[in-house]
VOGU-3710 file (C-alpha; in Angstrom, 3 decimals, decimal comma):
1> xxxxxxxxxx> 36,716/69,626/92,047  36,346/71,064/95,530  38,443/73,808/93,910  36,822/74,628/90,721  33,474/74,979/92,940  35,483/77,652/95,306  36,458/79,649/92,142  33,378/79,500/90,307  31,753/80,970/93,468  33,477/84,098/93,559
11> xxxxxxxxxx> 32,460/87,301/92,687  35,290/88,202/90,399  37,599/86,927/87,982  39,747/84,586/89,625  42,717/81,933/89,182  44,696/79,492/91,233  48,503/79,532/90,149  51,503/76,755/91,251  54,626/78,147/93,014  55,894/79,140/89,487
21> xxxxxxxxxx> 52,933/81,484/88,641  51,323/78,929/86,033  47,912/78,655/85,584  46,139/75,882/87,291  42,532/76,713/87,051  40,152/79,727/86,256  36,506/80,786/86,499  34,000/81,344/84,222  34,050/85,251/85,574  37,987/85,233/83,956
31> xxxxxxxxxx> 37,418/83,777/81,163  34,424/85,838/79,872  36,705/89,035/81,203  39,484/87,805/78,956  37,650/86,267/76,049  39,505/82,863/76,139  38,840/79,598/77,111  40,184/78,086/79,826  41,925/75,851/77,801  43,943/78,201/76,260
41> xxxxxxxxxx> 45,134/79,815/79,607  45,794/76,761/81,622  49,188/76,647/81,736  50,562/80,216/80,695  52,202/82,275/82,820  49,890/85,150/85,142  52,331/87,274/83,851  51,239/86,423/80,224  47,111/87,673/80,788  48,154/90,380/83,077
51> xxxxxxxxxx> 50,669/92,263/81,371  51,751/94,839/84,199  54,951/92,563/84,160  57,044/90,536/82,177  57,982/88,233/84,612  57,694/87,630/87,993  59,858/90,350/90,272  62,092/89,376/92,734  61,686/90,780/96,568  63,594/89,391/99,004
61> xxxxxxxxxx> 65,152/86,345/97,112  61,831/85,192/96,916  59,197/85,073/93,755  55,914/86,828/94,212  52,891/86,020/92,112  50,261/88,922/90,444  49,352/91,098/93,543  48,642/94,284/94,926  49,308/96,350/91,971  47,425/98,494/89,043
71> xxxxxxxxxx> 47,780/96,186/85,958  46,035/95,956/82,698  45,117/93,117/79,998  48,130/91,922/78,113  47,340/91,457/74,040  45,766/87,875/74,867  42,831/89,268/75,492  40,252/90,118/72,875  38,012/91,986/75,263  37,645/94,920/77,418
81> xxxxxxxxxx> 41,486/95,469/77,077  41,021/99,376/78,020  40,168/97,623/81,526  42,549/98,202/84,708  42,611/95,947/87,252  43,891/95,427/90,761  45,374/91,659/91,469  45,438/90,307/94,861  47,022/86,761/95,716  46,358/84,324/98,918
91> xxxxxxxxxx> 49,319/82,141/99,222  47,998/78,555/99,877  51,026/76,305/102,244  51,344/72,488/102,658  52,184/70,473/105,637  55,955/71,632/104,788  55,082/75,440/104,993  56,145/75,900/101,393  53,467/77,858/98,933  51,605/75,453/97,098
101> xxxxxxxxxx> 49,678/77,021/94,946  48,190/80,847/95,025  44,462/81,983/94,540  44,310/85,004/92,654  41,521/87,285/92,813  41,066/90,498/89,824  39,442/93,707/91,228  38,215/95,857/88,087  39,466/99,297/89,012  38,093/100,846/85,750
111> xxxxxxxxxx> 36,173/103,591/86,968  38,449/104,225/89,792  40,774/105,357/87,659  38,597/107,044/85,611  37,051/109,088/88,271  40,993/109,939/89,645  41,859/110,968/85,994  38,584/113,588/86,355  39,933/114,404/89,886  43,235/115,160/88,634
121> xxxxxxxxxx> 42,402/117,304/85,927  40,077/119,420/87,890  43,230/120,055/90,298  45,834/121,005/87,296  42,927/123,770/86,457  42,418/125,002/89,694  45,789/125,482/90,203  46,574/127,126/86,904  44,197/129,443/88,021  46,218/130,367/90,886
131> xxxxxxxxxx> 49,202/130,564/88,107  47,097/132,702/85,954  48,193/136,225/87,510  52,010/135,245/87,349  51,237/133,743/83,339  49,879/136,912/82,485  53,073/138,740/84,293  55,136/136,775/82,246  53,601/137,109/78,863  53,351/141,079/78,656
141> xxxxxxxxxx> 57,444/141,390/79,874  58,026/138,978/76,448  55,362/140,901/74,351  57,576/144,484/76,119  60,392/142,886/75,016  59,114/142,391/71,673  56,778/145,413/71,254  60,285/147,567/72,004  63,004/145,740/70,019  60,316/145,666/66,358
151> xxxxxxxxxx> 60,344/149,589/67,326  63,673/149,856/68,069  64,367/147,971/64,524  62,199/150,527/62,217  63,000/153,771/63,743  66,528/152,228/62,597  65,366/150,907/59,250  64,324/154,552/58,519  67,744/155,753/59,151  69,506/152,485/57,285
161> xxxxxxxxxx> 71,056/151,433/60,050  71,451/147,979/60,775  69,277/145,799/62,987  70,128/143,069/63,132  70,543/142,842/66,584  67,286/143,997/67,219  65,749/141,175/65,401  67,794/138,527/67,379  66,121/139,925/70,642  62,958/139,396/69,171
171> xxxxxxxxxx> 63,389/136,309/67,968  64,835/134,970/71,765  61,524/136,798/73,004  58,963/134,813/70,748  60,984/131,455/71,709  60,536/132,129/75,037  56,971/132,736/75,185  56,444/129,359/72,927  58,679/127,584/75,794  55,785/129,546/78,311
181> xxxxxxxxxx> 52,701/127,989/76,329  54,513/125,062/76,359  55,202/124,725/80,084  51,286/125,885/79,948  49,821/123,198/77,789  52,117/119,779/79,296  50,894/121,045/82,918  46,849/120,892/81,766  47,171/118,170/79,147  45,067/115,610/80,651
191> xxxxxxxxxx> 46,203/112,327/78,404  49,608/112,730/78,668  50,380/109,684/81,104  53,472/107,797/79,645  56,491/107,282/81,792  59,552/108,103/79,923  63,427/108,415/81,770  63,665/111,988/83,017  65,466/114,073/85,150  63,998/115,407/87,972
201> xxxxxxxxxx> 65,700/118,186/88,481  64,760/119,906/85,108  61,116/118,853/86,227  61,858/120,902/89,291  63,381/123,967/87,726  61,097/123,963/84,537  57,938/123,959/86,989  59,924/126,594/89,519  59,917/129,069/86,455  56,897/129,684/85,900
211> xxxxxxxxxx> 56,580/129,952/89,731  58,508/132,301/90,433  56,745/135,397/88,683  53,587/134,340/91,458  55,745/135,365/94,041  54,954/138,506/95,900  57,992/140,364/97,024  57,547/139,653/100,881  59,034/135,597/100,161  62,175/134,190/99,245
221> xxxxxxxxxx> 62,595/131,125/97,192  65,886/129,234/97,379  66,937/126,108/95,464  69,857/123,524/96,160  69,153/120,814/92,960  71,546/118,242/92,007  71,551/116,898/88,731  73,778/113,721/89,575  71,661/110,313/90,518  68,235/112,497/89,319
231> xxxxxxxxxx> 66,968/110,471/86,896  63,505/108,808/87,478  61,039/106,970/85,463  57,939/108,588/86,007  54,907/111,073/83,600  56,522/114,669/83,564  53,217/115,806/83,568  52,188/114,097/86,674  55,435/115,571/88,438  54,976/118,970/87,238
241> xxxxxxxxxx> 51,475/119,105/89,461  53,415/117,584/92,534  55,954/120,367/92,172  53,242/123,621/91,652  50,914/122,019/94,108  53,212/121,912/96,932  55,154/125,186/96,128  51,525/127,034/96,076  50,395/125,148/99,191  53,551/126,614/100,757
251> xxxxxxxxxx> 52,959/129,880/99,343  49,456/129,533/101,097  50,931/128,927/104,151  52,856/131,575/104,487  50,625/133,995/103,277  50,942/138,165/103,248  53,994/137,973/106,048  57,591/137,567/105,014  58,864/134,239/104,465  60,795/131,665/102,486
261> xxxxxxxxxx> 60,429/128,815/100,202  63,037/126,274/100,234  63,530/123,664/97,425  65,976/120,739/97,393  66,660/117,567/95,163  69,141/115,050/95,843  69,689/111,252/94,952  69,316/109,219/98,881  70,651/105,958/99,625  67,196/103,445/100,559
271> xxxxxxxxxx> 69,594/102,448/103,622  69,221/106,075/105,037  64,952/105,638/104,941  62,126/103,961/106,170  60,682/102,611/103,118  57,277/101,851/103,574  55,909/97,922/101,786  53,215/100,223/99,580  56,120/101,467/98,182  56,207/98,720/96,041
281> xxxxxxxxxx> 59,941/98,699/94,349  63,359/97,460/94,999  65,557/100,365/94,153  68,687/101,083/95,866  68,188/104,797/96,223  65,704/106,881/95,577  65,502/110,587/94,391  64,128/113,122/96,963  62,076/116,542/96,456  61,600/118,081/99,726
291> xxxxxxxxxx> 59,834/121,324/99,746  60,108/123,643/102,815  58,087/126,906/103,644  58,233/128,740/106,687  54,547/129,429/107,175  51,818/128,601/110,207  52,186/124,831/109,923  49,853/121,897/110,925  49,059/120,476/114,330  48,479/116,629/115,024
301> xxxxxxxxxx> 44,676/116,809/114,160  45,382/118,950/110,443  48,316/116,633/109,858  46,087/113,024/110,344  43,463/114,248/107,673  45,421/116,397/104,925  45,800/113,355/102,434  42,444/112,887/102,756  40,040/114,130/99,150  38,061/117,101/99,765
311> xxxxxxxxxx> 39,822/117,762/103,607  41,163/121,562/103,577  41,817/124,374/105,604  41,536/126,920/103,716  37,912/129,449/103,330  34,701/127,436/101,385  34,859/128,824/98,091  38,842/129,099/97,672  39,575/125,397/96,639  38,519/122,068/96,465
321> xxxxxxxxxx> 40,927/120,269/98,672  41,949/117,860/96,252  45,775/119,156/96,179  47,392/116,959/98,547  44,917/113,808/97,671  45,863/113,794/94,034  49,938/114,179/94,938  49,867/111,328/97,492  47,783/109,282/94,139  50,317/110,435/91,738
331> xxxxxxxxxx> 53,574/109,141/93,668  51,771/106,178/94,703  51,841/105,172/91,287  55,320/106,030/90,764  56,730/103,469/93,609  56,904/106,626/95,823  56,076/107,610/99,096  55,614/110,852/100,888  56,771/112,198/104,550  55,255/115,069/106,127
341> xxxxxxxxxx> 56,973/116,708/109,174  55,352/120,350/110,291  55,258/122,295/113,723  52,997/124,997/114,267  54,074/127,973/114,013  57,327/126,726/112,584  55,807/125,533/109,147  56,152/122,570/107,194  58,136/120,147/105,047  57,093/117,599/102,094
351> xxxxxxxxxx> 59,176/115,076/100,893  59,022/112,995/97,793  61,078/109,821/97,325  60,419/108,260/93,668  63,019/105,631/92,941  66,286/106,155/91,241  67,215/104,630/87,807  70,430/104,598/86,471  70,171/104,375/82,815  71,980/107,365/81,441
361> xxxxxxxxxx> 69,462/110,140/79,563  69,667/113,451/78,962  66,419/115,109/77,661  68,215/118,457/76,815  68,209/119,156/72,768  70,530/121,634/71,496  69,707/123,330/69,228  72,481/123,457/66,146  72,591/126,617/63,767  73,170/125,033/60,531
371> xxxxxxxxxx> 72,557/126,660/56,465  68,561/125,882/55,804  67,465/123,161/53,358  66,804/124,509/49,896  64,632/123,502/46,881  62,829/123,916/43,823  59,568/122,016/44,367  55,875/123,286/44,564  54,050/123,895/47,613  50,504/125,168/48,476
381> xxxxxxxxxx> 50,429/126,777/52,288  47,157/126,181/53,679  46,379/128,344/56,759  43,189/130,337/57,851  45,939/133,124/60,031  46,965/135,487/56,901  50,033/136,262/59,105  51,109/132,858/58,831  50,135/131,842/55,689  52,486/135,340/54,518
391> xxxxxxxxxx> 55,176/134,141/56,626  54,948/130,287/55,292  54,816/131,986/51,719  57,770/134,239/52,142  60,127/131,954/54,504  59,810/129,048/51,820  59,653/131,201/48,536  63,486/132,450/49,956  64,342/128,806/50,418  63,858/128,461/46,265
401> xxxxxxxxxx> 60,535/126,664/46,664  57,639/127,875/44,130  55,234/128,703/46,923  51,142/129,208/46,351  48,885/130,209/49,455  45,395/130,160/50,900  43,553/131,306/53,945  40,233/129,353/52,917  40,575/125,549/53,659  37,738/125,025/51,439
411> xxxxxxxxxx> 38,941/126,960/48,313  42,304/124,980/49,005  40,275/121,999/48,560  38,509/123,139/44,993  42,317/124,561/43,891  43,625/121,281/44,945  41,075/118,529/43,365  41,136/121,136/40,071  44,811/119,689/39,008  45,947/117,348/41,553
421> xxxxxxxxxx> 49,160/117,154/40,340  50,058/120,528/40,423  51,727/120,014/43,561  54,592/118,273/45,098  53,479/119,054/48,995  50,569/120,752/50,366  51,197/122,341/54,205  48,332/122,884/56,253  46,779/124,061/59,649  44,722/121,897/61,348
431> xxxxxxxxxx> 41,773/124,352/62,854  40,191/125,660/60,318  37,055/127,079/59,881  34,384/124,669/57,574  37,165/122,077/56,737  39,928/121,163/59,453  43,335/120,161/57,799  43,010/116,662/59,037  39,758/116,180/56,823  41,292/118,471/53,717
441> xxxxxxxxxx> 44,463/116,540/53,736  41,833/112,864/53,877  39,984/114,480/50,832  43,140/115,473/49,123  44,567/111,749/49,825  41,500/110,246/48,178  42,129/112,475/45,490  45,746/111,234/45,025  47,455/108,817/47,336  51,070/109,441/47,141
451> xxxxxxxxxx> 50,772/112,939/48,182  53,012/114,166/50,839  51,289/116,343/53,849  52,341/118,305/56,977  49,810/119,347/59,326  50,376/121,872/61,228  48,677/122,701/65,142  48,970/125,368/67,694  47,363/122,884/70,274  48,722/119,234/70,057
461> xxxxxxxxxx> 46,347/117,790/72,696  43,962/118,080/70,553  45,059/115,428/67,853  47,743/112,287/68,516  50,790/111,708/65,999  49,251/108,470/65,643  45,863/109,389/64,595  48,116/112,248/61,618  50,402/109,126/60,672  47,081/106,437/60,359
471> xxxxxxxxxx> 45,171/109,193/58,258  48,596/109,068/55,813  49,860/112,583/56,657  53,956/112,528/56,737  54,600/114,881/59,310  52,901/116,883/62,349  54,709/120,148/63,272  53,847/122,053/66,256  53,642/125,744/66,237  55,290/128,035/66,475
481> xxxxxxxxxx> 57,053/126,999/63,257  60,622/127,005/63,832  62,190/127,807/60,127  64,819/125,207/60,503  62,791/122,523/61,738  60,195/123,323/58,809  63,095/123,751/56,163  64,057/120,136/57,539  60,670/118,462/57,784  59,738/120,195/54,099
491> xxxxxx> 62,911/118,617/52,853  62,853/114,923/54,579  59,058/114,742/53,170  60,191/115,520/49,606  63,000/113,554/49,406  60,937/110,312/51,403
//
């Protein structure tokens, strides 16, 4: 009784759990949180309502209960399950010094995280405006490159020679500048936090790309990045800031006098560091990205406050100071840690330690030249670009495909609900003037269920797979539209 009066008394949602981490009493603060009774949770596991982890971890050889970590509502709740909590444990010992029972108390973190997410998107933009210069270096050598080679191609055309060759350059230029927006677009993309198995060094190089054409010629960048024991679990998003932010902090460092920038990655035995208890993982080894530039450095006073949000050293006007507040948040929720070592005058080195994993994974697709699906079915080409639409029209018409196209998504619609059987796919863009293509291809459904739809987007962010599959459109193709994946993706939908 004494007990139930304790919990009820608290200020947040609390719980009392035997050695095994089953529930031996809640408060009413829990139990409106959750939604349930607190008959239905006595007895489940605190694993089961707080869904962070399965089960309990081990540390030590010994179990630990629901603490000190970010975790969310598992799919017992019926309310607030968008909620993120923080779940701290008191270990309560008997006369025998063995745990008893633990009190659990929930923090709601909610808008702590909520505030970090706006935090960390204000950082990714300031910092692609620091990228913008080298962006805009890199996009006019590919548009050169592909200015000079469709040149090249008709003063040839004009004389019958063959240019093939010419056309294959142009082709490697275009893919490259959609691997560029690409780079662009997962760097800023704001909701793209899911951990995934993934490599760190191709994090590292990818992000080092579009680094290097910010460069000025009075610095040196050199790499040494080992692919073996590099494989993380961690957002690739998240990791790409760490990477730029440090790299242009170094850059900043150094400033207009000559100097290096030294990158390494490398799989380290836990054994060989001082891991520190917010750390928060058992892994063997860890995976280290140490980042070394040979610029002013940081004296004893700088280096105590540089993890701290808003703290900089750099003129009012020229940045927010968020960089280095942000990156210690980010691998903080990866299990990682950072260590700082600088002398002044001698400059400075970051390292990252995320921990290992040793699943195999190789995110690398090839790409396999194979002969291009063919058909004889009827397709209408929906897209607003009359470049496109012409290119959609032409690409599929030489495929065998009877091919009809508009630039107006809303005399596509009045075509379309005219005879809605006079096609066997409709392809469309999704940003559209007056009707997107995710509300023409919902008018066209109601219209006639069965029909198949690809929507097409030059800006993914903007609409989930989930949301395109829920709506009953087949596919969702990202531009640019590669012919073979668009031969494929025409041909699984038909055929499906």
């Amino acid at each position: 009784m004494k007990r139930q009066h304790f919990l009820d008394a608290g200020r947040n949602p609390m719980m009392v759990l035997d050695p095994n981490h089953r529930i031996l009493a809640v408060n009413e603060k829990l139990t409106d949180v959750l939604g349930l009774s607190a008959a239905e949770l006595i007895g489940r596991s605190c694993h089961e309502v707080f869904s962070a982890r399965q089960s309990p971890r081990s540390a030590g050889g010994m179990l630990q209960s629901c603490t000190g970590v970010e975790m969310s509502l598992s799919k017992l709740a019926q309310r607030t399950r968008e909620k993120k909590f923080n779940v701290d444990s008191v270990p309560v010992l008997g006369a025998d010094n063995r745990v008893r029972y633990y009190i659990c108390s929930a923090t709601d973190i909610s808008d702590v995280r909520k505030m970090e997410d706006k935090l960390f998107q204000t950082h990714r933009v300031e910092t692609i405006g620091t990228l913008a210069g080298g962006i805009a270096h890199d996009f006019n050598n590919i548009l050169t490159a592909i200015l000079g080679f469709a040149e090249i191609a008709r003063a040839k055309l004009s004389m019958g020679r063959s240019v093939a060759d010419e056309i294959d350059e142009v082709i490697a230029a275009a893919r490259r500048a959609a691997d560029l927006v690409g780079q662009i677009l997962r760097y800023s993309r704001s909701d793209d936090r899911q951990r995934k198995p993934l490599r760190l060094d191709l994090v590292v190089k990818e992000a080092l790309k579009m680094l290097r054409s910010t460069l000025p010629a009075t610095i040196d960048i050199s790499t040494d990045i080992t692919r073996e024991g590099t494989l993380v679990s961690a957002d690739p998003t998240s990791i790409h800031q760490v990477v730029v932010n440090l790299c242009t902090n170094g850059l900043r460092a150094i400033g207009t006098k000559q100097g290096h920038l030294r990158v390494t990655v490398k799989n380290i035995s836990r054994s060989k560091l001082r891991v520190p208890p917010e750390a928060d993982t058992d892994a063997a080894s860890f995976v280290e990205l140490q980042i070394r530039d040979s610029g002013k450095g940081m004296d004893e006073e700088t280096m105590a406050r540089i993890f701290e949000p808003y703290f900089t050293t750099r003129e009012q006007g020229e940045g927010t100071g968020l960089g280095l507040a942000v990156i210690r948040g980010i691998v903080q929720k990866h299990q990682g840690f950072i260590q700082v070592e600088s002398v002044p005058g001698e400059g400075s080195v970051f390292s990252i330690y995320l921990p290992a994993i040793e699943e195999e994974y190789d995110g690398v697709e090839e790409r396999h030249e194979e002969d291009l699906a063919t058909g004889r079915e009827r397709i209408l080409f929906i897209d607003d670009e009359p470049a496109i639409a012409g290119f959609g029209c032409s690409f599929l018409k030489s495929l065998g495909y009877h091919v009809e196209t508009e630039i107006d998504s809303v005399a596509a619609l009045a075509k379309f609900t005219a005879d809605p059987t006079a096609y066997d796919l409709v392809i469309t863009d999704q940003t559209m003037p007056e009707i997107t293509g995710l509300e023409l291809a919902r008018s066209m459904l109601a219209l006639r269920p069965d029909l198949p739809i690809i929507l097409c987007t030059g800006y993914s962010a903007a609409l989930s797979e989930h949301e395109v599959h829920v709506a009953g459109i087949r596919r969702f193709l990202a531009k640019p539209l590669d012919t073979k994946i668009l031969s494929d993706a025409v041909r699984e939908v038909l055929d499906g």
